[in-house]
C-alpha positions as a printed Julia matrix, in Angstrom:
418×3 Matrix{Float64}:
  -2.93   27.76  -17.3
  -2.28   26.69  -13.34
  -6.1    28.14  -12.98
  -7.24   25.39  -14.8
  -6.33   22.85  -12.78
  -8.71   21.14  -10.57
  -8.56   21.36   -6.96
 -11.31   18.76   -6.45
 -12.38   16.04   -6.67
  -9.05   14.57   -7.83
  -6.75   16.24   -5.18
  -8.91   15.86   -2.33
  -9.0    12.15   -2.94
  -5.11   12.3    -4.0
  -4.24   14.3    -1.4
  -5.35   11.76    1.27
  -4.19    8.45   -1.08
  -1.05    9.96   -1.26
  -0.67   10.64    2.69
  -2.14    7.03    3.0
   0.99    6.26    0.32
   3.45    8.08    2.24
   3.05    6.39    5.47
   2.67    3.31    3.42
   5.79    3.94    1.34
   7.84    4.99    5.28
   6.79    2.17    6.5
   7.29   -0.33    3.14
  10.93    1.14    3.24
  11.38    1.37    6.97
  11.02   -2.32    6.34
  13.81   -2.47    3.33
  15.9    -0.86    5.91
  15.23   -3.67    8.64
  15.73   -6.67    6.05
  19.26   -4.82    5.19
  19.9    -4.59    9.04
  18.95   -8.11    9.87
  20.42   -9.55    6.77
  23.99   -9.51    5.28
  24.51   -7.6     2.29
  24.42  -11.21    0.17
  21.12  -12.11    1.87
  19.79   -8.47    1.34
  20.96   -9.2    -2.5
  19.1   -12.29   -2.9
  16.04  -11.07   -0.87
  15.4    -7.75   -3.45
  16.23   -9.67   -6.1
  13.26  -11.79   -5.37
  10.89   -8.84   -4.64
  12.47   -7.06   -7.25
  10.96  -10.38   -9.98
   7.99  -10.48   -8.16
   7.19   -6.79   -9.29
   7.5    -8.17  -12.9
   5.02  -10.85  -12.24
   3.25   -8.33  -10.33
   2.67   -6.13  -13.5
  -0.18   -8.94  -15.35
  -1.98   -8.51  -11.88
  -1.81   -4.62  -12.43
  -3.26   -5.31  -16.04
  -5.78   -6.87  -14.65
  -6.79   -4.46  -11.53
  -6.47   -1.32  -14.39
  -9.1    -3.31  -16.58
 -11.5    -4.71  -13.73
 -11.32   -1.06  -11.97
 -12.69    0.71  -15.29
 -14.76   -1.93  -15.52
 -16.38   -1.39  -12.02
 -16.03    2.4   -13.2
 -17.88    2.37  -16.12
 -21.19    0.11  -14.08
 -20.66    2.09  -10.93
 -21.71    5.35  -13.73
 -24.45    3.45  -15.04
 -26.05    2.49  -11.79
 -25.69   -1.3   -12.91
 -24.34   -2.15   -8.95
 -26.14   -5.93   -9.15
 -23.65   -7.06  -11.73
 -20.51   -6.16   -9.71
 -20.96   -9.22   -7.72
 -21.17  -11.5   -10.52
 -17.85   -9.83  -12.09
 -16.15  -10.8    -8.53
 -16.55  -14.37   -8.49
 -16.31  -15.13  -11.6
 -12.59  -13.4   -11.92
 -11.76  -14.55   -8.69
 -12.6   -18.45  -10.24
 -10.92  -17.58  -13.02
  -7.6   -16.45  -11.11
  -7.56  -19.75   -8.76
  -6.86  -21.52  -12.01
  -4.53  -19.53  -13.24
  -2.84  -19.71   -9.98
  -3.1   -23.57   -9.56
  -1.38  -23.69  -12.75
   1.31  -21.19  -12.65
   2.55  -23.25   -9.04
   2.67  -26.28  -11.26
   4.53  -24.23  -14.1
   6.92  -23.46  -10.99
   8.24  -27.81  -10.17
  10.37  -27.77  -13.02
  11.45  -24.34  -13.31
  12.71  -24.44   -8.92
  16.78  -25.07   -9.86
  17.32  -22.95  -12.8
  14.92  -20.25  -10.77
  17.22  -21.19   -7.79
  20.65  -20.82  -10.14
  19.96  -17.5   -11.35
  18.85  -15.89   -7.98
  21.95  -17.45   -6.17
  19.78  -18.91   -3.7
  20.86  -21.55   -1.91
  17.99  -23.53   -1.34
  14.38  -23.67   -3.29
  12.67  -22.17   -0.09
  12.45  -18.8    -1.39
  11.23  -19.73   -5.19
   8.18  -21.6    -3.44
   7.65  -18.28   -0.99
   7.59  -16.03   -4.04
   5.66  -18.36   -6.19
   2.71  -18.84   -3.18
   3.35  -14.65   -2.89
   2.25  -13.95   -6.43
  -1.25  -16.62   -6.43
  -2.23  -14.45   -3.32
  -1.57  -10.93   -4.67
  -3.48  -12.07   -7.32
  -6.53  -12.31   -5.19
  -6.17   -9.01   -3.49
  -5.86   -7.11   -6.88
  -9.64   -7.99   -7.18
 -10.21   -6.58   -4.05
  -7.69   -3.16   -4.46
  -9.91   -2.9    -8.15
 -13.17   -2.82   -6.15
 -12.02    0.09   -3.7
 -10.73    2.42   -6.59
 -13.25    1.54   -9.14
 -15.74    2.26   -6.18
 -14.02    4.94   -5.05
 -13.22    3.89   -1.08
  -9.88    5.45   -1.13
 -10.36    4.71    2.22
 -10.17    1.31    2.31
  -7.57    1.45   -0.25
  -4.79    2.93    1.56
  -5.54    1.57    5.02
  -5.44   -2.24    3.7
  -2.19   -1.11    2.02
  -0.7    -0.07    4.77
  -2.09   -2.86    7.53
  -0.17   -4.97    4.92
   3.12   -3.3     5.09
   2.87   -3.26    9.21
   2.12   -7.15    9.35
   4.85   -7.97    6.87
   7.28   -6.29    9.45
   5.6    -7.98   12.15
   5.85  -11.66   10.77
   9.28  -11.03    8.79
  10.77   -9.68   11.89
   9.82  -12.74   14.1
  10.81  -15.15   11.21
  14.33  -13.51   11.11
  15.11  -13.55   14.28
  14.03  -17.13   14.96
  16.88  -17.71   12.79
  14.66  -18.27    9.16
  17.01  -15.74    7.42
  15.81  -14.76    3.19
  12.71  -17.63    3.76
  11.56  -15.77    7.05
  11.45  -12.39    5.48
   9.87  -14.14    2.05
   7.66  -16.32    4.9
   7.06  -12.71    6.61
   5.47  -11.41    3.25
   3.47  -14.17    2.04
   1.5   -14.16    5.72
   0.91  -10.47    5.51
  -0.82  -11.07    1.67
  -2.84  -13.5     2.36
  -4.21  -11.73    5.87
  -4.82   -8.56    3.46
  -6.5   -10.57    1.28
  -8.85  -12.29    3.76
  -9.58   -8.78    5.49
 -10.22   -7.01    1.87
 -12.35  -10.17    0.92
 -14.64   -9.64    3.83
 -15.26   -5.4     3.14
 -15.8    -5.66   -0.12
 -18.49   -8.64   -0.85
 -20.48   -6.49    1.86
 -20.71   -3.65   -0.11
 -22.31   -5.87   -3.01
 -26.03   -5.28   -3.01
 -28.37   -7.78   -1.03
 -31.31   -8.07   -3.53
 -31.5   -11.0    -5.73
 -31.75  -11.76   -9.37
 -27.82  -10.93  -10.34
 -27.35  -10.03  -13.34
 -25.14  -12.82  -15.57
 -21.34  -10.81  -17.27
 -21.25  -12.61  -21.01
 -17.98  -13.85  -21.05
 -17.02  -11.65  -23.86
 -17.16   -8.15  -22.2
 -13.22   -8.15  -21.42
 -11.87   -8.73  -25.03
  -7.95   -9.49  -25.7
  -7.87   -6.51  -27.81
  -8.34   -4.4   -24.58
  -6.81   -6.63  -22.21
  -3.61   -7.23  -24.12
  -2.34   -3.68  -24.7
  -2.76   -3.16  -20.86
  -0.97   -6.23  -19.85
   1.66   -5.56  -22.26
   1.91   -1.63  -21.03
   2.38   -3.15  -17.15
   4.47   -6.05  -17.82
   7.15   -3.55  -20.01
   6.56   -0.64  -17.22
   7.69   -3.18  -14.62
  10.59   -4.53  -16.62
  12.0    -1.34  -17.11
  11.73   -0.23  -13.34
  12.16   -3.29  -11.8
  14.44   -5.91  -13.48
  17.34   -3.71  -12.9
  18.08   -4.86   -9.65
  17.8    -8.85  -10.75
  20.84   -7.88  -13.43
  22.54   -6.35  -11.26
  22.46   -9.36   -8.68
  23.82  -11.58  -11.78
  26.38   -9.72  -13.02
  27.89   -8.19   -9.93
  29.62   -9.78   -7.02
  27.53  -10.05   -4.17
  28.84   -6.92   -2.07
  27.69   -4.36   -5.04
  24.99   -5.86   -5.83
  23.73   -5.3    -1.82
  25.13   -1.67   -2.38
  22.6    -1.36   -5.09
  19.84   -2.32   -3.45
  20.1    -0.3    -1.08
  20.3     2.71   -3.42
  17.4     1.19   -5.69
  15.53    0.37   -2.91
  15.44    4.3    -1.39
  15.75    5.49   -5.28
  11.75    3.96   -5.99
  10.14    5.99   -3.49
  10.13    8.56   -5.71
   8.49    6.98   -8.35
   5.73    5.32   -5.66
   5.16    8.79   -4.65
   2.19    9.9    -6.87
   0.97    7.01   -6.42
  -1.97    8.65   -4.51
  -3.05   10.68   -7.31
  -2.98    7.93   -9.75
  -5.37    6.14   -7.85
  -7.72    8.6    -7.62
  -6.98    9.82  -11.13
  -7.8     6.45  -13.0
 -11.24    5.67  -11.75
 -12.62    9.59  -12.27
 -11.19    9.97  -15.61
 -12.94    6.3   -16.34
 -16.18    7.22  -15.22
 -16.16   10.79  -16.98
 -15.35    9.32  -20.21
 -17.92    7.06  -19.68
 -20.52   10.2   -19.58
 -18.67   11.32  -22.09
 -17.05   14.22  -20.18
 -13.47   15.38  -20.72
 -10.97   14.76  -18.1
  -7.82   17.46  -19.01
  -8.05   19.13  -15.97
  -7.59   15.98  -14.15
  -4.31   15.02  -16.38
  -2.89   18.81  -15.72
  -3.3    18.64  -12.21
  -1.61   15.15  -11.53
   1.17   16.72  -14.32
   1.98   19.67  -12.0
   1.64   17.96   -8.69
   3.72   14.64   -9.54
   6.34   17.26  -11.42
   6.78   19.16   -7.89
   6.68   16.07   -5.7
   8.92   14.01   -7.15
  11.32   16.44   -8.26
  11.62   17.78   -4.34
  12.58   13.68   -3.66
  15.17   13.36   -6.08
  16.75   16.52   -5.24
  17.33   15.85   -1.5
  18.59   12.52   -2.73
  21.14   14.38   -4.57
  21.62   16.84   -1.38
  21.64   14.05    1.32
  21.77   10.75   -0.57
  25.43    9.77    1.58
  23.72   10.42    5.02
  20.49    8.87    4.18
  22.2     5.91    3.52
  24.47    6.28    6.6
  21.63    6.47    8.83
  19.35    4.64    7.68
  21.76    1.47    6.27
  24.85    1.71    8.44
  28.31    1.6     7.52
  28.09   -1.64    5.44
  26.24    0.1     3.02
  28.65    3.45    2.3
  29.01    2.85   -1.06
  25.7     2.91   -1.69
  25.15    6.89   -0.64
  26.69    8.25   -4.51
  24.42    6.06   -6.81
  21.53    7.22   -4.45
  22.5    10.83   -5.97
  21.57    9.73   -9.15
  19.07    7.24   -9.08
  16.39    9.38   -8.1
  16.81   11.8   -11.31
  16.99    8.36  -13.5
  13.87    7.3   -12.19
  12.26   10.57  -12.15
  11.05   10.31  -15.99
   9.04    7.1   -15.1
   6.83    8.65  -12.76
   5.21   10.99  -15.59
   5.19    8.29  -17.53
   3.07    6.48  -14.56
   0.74    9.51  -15.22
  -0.05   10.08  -18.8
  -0.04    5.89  -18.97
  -3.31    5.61  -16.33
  -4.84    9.2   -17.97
  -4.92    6.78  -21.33
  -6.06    3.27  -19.91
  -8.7     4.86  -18.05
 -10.24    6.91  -21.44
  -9.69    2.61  -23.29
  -6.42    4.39  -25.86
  -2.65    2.43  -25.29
  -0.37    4.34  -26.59
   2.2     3.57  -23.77
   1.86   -0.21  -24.22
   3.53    0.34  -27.55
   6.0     2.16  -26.17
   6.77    0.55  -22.88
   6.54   -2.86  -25.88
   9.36   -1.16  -28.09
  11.51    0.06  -24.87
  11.92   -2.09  -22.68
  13.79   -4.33  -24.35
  16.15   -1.85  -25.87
  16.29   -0.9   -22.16
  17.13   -4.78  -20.91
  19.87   -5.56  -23.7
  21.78   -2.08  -22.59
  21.93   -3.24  -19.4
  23.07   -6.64  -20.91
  25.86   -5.19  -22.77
  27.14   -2.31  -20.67
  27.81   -3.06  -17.04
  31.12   -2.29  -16.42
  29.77   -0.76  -13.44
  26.92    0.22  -11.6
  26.13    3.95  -12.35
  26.12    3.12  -16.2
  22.96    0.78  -14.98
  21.59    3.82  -13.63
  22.37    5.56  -16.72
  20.51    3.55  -18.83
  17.25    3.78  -17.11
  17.79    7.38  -16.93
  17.91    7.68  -20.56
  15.06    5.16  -21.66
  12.68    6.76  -18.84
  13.32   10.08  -20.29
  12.94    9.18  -24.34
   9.93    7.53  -23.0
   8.94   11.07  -21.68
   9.83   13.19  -24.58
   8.09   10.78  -27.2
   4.96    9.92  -24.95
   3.93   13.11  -24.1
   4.85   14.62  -27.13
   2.31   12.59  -28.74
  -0.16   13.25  -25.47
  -0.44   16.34  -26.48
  -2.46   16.31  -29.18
  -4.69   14.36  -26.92
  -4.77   17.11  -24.4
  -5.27   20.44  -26.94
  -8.04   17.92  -28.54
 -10.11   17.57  -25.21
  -9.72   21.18  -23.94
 -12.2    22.06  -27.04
């Protein structure tokens, strides 16, 4: 069966997204490990807890760069290149509202926000909210490069953004700005991505005239929905975690956990490559009708092996990671390192089969990210008596998700190998 897997296109393109990713991902947690340096453990607390609700927030914005990227896909197939620079605008208007009015959904929301974070001042609610209109913006541009296939320019903006948020969080910090100068530190990294991405991508648009008009009906709510629902759920179940865990611990373990969760992730980030280059291929083969099970068994095997070598030197050499990279502060932190990595091990084949599925228009995962996450959420809400039964949890929810989803997959995959 191993013959059949595909050695190109999809891991020539994943094999360089996923370098790209790995220097991204060192450097996005080389700077965890300087926020948890520069900041106390309560300021470290507060400080994931915000990035860790901006990832849920985040997930509508990865609805929307799954749907636009099959969308740029499916007319990159048919040749139809005027039209992409219609779609652009028009989205991008379309977001600007959306953000306008999500800032002003913000001004009476600030000191409940501000309450359940533990922050002690509205600085950092206004940082995250100004963080999420921006992102917005550059998901356009990220769905351009991987429906167009510029891996390229997919990785390298990704990680220019990682290296100016160090940059600009750093300074802020140590001019004495504390949680808002690493928040400030973020927000002027995203919108210099954006700017940058911006400026590639509406060159690449064609420079004859006569653009083709999108009728405003081509992304219906029946396909939109599922998606949104799928990334919203994924994100809740991978990233709300931490936010709990910052309410219903003291201060001190809740820092302890982030630092675990914070190292635990990169092992689900890490086929994160092939995904990218996964999603758009599949898209465009099913939209010349060509069958794409190669391209799911190859991202199976190599996301298997990958992320199963992480978690396993987590278990090996979770303590001294944390020692070295963390610092004495932070010892407690080395056993649920151990474990997190196999609990969050389940969700990166689920990150698979979920984009194999968008990218050929069928959902299944949004029903079942819609029926467990909150069976996930209210486990957490009624056992917490301490932190590795958190951990637990997601282990067990990540890994029914597993054993159901690609139990039903599999139909899917005998189907399209005939």
């Amino acid at each position: 069966m191993l013959k059949s897997i595909s050695v190109t296109p999809l891991l020539h393109a994943g094999l360089w997204l996923t370098i790209a990713n790995v220097l991204t991902g060192m450097l996005g947690y080389g700077y965890q490990v300087i926020m948890g340096r520069m900041l106390v453990p309560a300021e470290f607390a507060l400080f994931s807890a915000v990035m860790a609700v901006s990832m849920i927030f985040f997930s509508p914005l990865g609805a929307l760069l799954m749907v636009i990227s099959r969308r740029v896909s499916t007319l990159r197939a048919s040749r139809q290149l005027a039209v992409l620079r219609t779609l652009y605008w028009r989205v991008h208007r379309y977001l600007a509202l959306a953000g306008v009015l999500f800032l002003l959904l913000l001004i009476p929301l600030i000191d409940r926000a501000q309450m359940w974070l533990k922050s002690p001042d509205s600085l950092p609610i206004w940082l995250f909210g100004c963080f999420i209109v921006f992102n917005g913006f550059q998901a356009i541009n990220n769905a351009y490069f991987q429906g167009n296939q510029r891996f390229g320019w997919l990785g390298g903006v990704g990680a220019l953004g990682v290296i100016l948020k160090i940059v600009f969080s750093v300074l802020l910090i140590a001019a004495g700005y504390g949680v808002g100068g690493a928040l400030g530190g973020v927000l002027i990294s995203a919108v210099s991505v954006w700017l940058l991405s911006m400026l590639i991508t509406t060159r690449s648009f064609p420079k004859s005239g006569g653009v083709e008009e999108l009728p405003i009906d081509r992304f219906p709510l029946s396909t939109v929905l599922p998606v949104l629902v799928a990334n919203v759920a994924f994100a809740a179940m991978t990233q709300l975690d931490m936010a709990l865990v910052n309410w219903f611990f003291p201060s001190d373990q809740a820092g302890l956990y982030a630092a675990a969760s914070v190292l635990g992730k990169a092992v689900l980030y890490l086929p994160g490559g092939l995904v990218m280059a996964l999603y758009p291929m599949v898209a465009e083969n099913h939209a010349r009708d060509q069958g794409s099970a190669d391209i799911l068994l190859s991202a199976v095997v190599v996301t298997t092996s990958l992320c199963g070598l992480a978690a396993l030197i987590y278990w090996l050499r979770g303590k001294w990671l944390i020692a070295l990279l963390y610092g004495p502060a932070y010892a407690g932190a080395g056993e649920l390192l151990r474990w997190y990595g196999f609990a969050i091990l389940p969700m990166t084949l689920v990150i698979v089969a979920e984009n194999f599925l968008i990218a050929k228009g069928r959902v299944l995962f949004a029903w079942l990210f819609l029926a467990m996450a909150p069976l996930q959420v209210a486990a957490i809400y009624l056992w917490h008596d301490a932190l590795w039964q958190v951990i637990a949890i997601m282990g067990v929810c990540g890994g029914a998700l597993v054993v159901v989803g690609y139990g039903m997959l599999w139909r899917e995959y005998r189907d399209s190998m005939h």
